[in-house]
LUMMARSE-877632 format. One record per residue (C-alpha): residue number from 1; x, y, z. Coordinates in steps of 0.02 Angstrom, whole numbers, plus 50000, padded with zeros to 5 digits. Each point is the difference from the previous one (the first is absolute). Example, Ala and Ser with C-alpha at 12.3 -4.5 7.8 and 13.67 -1.06 7.14 Angstrom:
# residues 2
(1,(50615,49775,50390));
(2,(50069,50172,49967));
END
This chain:
# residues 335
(1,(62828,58203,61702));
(2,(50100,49849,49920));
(3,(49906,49868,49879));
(4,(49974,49880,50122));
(5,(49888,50129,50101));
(6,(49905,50084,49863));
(7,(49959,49809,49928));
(8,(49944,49954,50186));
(9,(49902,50163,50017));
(10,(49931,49972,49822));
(11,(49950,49817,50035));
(12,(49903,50045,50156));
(13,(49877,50139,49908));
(14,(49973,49883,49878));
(15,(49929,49861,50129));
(16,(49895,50140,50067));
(17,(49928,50035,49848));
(18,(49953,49829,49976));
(19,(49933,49962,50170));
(20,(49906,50164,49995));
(21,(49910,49948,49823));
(22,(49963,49824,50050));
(23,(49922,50084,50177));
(24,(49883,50094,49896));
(25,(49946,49861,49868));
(26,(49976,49894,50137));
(27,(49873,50156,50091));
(28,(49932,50006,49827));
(29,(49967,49817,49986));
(30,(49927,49995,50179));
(31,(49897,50166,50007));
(32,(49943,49979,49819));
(33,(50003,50136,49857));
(34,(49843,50065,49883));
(35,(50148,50019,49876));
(36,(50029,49809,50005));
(37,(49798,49963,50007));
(38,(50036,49914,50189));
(39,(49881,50019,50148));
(40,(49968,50162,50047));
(41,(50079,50086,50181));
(42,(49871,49945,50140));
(43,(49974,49825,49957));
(44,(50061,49811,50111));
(45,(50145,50002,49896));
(46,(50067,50178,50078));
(47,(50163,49999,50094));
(48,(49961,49997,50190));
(49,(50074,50089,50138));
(50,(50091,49911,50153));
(51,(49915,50023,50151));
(52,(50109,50044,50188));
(53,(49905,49949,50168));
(54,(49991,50195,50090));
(55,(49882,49966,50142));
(56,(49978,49810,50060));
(57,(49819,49945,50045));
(58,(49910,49811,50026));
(59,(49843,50029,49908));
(60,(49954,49954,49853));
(61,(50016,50098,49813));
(62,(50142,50137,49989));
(63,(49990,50206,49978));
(64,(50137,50061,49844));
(65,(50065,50160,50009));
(66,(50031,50081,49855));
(67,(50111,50139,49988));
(68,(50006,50174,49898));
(69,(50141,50097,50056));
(70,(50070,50145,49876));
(71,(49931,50124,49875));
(72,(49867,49914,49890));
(73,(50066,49980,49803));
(74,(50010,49902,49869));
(75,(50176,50039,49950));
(76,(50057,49906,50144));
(77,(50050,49826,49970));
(78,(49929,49842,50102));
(79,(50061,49852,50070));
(80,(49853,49846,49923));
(81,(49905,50139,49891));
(82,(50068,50127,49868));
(83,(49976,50156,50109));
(84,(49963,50027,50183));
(85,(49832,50013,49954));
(86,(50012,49821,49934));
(87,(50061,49942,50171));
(88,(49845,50051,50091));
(89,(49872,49943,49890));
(90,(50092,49816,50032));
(91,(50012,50021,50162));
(92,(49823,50052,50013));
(93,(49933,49878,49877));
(94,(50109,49856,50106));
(95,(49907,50060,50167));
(96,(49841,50008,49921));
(97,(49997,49839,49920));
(98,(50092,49892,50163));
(99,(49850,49910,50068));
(100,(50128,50000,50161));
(101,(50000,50188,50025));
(102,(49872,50060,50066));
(103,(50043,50198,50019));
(104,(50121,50114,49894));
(105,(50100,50123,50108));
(106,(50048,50146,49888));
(107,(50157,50093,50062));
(108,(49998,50153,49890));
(109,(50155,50131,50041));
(110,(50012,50119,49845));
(111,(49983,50190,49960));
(112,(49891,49935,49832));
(113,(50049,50017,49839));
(114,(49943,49962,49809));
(115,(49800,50042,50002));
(116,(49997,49853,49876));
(117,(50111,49864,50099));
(118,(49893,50048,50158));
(119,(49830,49966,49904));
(120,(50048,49837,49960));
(121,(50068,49961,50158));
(122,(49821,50069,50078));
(123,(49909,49879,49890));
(124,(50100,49835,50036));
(125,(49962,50036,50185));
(126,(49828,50033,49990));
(127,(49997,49844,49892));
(128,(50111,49903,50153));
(129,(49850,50093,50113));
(130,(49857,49934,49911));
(131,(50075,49787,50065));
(132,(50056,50058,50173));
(133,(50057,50133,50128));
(134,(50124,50106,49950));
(135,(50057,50115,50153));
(136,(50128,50141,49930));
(137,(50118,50086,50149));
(138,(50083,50136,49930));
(139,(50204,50027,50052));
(140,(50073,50154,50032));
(141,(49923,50063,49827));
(142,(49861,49953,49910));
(143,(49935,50171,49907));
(144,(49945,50035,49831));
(145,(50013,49864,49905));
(146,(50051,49882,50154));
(147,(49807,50066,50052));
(148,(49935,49963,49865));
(149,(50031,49834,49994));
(150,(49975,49969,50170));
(151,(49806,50030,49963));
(152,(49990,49842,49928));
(153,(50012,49907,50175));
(154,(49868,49964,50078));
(155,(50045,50056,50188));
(156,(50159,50146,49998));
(157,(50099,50018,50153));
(158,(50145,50126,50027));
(159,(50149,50070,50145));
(160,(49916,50140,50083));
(161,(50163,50082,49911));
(162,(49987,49931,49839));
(163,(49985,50144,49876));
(164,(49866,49949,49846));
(165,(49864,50079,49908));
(166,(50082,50151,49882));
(167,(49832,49947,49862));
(168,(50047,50081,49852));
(169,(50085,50002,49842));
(170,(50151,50102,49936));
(171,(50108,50021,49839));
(172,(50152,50103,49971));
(173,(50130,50046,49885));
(174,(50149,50133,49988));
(175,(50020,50146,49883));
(176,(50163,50066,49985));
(177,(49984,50111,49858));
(178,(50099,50125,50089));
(179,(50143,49892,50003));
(180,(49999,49938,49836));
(181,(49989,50192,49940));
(182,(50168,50032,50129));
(183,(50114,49892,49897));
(184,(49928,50030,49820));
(185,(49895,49840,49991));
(186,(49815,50003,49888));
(187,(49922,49852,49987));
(188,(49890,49962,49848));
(189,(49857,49893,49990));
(190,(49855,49928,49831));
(191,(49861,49951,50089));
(192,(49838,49934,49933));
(193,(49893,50080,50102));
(194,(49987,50121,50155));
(195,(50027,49901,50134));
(196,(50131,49892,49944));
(197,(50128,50079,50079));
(198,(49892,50083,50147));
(199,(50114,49937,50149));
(200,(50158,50080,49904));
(201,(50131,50074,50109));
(202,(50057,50131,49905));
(203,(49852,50109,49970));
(204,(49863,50056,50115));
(205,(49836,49890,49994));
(206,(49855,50101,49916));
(207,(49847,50003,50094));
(208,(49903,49873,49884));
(209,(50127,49903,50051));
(210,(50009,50020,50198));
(211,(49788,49977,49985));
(212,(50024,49831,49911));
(213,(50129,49929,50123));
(214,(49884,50068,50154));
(215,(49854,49913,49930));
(216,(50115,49856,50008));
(217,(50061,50000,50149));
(218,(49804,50030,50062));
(219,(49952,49860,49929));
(220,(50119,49912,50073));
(221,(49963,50075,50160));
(222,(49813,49958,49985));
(223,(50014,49822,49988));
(224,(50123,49975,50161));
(225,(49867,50105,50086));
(226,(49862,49903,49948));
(227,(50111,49839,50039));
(228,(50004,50054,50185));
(229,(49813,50074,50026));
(230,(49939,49830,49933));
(231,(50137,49888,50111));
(232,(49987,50105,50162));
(233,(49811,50054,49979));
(234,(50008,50181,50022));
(235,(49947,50155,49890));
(236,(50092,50050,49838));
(237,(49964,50162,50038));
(238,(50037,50012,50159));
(239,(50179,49917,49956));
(240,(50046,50116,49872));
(241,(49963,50150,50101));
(242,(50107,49900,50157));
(243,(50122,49902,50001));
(244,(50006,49952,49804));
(245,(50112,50152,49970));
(246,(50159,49901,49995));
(247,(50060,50031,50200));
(248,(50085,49892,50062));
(249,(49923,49918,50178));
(250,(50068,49888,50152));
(251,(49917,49847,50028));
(252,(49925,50064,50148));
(253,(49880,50138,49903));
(254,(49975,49874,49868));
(255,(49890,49906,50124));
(256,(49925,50134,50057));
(257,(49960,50068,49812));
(258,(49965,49796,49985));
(259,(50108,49984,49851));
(260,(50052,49848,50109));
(261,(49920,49876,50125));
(262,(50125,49984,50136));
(263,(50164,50006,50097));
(264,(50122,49869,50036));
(265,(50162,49935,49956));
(266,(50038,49852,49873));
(267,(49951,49882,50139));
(268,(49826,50074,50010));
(269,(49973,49995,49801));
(270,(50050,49804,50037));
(271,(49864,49971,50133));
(272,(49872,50100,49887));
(273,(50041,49886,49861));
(274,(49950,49837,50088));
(275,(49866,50092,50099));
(276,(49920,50045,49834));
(277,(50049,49825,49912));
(278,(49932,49897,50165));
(279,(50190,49928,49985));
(280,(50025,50022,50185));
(281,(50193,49955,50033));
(282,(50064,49986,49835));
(283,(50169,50016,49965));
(284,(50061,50144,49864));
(285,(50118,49973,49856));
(286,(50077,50134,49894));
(287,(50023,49973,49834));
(288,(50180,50026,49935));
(289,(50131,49927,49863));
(290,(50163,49930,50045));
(291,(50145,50110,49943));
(292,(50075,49906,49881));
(293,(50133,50022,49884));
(294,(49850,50019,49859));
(295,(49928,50152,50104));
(296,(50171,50067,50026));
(297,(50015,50032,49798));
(298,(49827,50032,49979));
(299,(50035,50167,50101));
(300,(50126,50054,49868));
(301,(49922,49970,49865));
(302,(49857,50049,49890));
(303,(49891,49887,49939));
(304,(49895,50096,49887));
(305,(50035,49919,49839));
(306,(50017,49795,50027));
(307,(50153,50029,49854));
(308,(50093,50141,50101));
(309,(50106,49998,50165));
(310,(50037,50169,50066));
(311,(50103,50050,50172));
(312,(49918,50145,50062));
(313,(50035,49990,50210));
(314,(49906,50193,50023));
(315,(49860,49976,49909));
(316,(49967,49810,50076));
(317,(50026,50060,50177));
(318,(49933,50174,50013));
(319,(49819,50022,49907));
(320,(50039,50178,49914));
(321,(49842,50110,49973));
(322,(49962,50058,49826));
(323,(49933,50181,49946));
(324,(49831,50006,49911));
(325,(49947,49829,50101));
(326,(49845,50011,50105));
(327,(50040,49947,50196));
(328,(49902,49975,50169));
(329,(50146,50075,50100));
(330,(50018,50123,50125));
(331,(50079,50165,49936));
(332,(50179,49978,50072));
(333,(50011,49830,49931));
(334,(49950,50075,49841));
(335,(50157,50125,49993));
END
């Protein structure tokens, strides 16, 4: 590589860099920051999504879709909002606030994820719930967490093939103690208490500490029950000695276990929507952001620290699950 070439190569980056930190002042600027002492997240100054005509219609009012698609975390980054997390709490806030939409369409197609990021993803659509109809038609997968959330609507519709439910919690971690012992490794660890280092890999876990994390995960576990016997109106008990055990169900036994309320395909979850919101021949929108050059960098780089660009393309693109986090997920997502 001559001069000329490196200084070309070199000049490029360094318009990147620029464009990439003026992208996320401007975010800042728009979205406010509790650092800066701005408005908070969920407020008329938050950045609004674009919306795309899917289904025509010549009534009056609209229906928004909005769209969770992907395992459920808050390490992944967002288009508007910080996190994907972010991005649905706009885009649920926007729907709920339009005095032109008069349903929310929630297209959820994930495996779960983060029992934390789910919560809060629960709460912003019961919130959307409690100003209008919010139908929820599960994809090809909407278990674990992707269930859980789902709750929050208030009619759920499904593919007779769609696979969902899988209620429960799980946590994991590795030990490979035997293969630090094969090539001479010891690790050493100060720790101020017990269970400080109670998830460690290279010993086994005493049984104080296997009760502890059990307890957690139960708790856990005992919430996202409750969550569904309240939503769906059936028996605690009868769910934890049924279905609650973490299987994994098609759509088709989920209505009959009536974990949902129907059958349909996208189309139908449409017609429900203005059925329920009296909208009769409303047209839908979808909310989406152009792909700019903005978003382009944005899923490069980390945007953690305001001060700090980072290029990471794995970690923006593929959500990587951490040991010793909690997660709604079915056990071969979990692996």
């Amino acid at each position: 590589m001559n001069k000329k070439q490196f200084g070309c190569i070199l000049a490029l980056v360094l318009v990147l860099l620029c464009v990439s930190v003026l992208c996320n002042l401007a975010l800042l600027a728009v979205r406010g920051s509790h650092v800066l002492g701005t408005a908070p997240l969920l407020t008329d100054r938050a950045p609004r999504f674009e919306e795309t005509t899917v289904q025509d219609g010549s009534g009056p009012g609209k229906i928004a879709q909005v769209t969770l698609r992907g395992i459920i975390t808050s390490s992944a980054s967002g288009t508007l909002g910080e996190t994907m997390v972010d991005d649905l709490k706009i885009q649920l806030h926007q729907a709920a606030m339009d005095k032109d939409v008069k349903a929310i369409v929630l297209y959820v197609d994930s495996p779960g994820g983060e029992v934390t990021a789910s919560d809060m993803i629960y709460d912003a659509v019961c919130r959307a719930r409690d100003r209008k109809p919010v139908v929820v038609y599960m994809g090809s997968l909407a278990a674990s967490g992707g269930y859980y959330v789902s709750c929050g609507g208030s009619y759920l519709m499904a593919d007779d093939t769609t696979l969902t439910g899988s209620i429960g919690v799980i946590i994991e971690t590795l030990n490979y103690q035997s293969l630090m012992g094969k090539v001479g490794v010891d690790e050493v660890v100060f720790k101020s208490g017990q269970f400080k280092d109670m998830l460690s890999g290279a010993r086994p876990m005493t049984d104080a500490e296997k009760a502890y994390v059990q307890n957690m995960v139960m708790q856990t576990y005992g919430k996202f029950v409750g969550i569904v016997a309240r939503e769906r109106k059936l028996p605690e008990a009868q769910l934890r000695a049924g279905i609650a055990d973490g299987r994994v169900i098609s759509g088709r036994d989920a209505l009959g276990d009536k974990l949902i309320d129907g059958l349909g395909q996208i189309e139908d979850a449409y017609d429900k929507a203005r059925e329920l919101s009296g909208a009769q021949d409303a047209p839908v929108v979808r909310y989406e952001t152009n792909f700019g050059f903005g978003k382009l960098l944005r899923l490069f780089t980390g945007r953690s620290e305001a001060s700090k660009v980072e290029i990471e393309l794995p970690g923006a693109i593929t959500p990587r699950l951490e040991a010793g986090r909690l997660y709604l997920l079915p056990s071969f997502f979990a692996q």
